[in-house]
Structures are given as C-alpha cells and as structure tokens.
N, C-alpha and C positions, 0 to 999 in steps of 0.2 A: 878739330881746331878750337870749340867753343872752351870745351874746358882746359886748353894748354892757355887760354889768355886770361883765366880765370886764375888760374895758378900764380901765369907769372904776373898779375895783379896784387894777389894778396902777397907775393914774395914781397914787390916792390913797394907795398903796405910796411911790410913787417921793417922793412930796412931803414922806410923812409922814419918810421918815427920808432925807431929802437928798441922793435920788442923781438929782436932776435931770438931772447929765451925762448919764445914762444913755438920756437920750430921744430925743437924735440920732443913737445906736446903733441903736437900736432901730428909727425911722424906715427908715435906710442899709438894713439888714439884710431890713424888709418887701416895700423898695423891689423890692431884690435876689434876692427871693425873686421875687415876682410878674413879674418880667422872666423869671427861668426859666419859670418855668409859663408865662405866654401865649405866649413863646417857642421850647417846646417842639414845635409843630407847623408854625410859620405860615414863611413865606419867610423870616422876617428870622432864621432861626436863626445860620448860617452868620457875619454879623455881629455877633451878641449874642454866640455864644463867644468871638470878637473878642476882646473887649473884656476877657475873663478868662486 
C-alpha cells in the first residue's frame, strides 16, 4: 500500500504544477530499469546490453 500512495503522490505532483511532460520520462526510465534487473541473470543478457 506504501508505494501505491507514493505513486499517487508524485502523480498528483506532477498534475498539480504542470509537468505532465514529465510522465513519459519517467515511464522510459522504469521501463529501462526493470530490463536491467530481470536481465541481469537470464540468457537474454548478452542481447539487452545490445541494445545500450
């Protein structure tokens, strides 16, 4: 529950003072994250550095 009000904290952040741009950053960025980490062990490593 701690970080669903974290979430929608920084949502209501973002809204309140107009940096909506900023949400498809952010997305990019999670994406990009969670690729390393599940990537970090499994076969597909080798190709996900790839890509960087």
């Amino acid at each position: 529950m701690g970080k669903l009000s974290i979430l929608k904290e920084f949502l209501g952040f973002l809204k309140e003072n107009k940096k909506t741009w900023m949400i498809p950053i952010v997305i990019i960025l999670l994406i990009l994250g969670l690729l390393m980490v599940l990537g970090q062990g499994s076969a597909l490593a080798p190709f996900i550095y790839t890509i960087f």
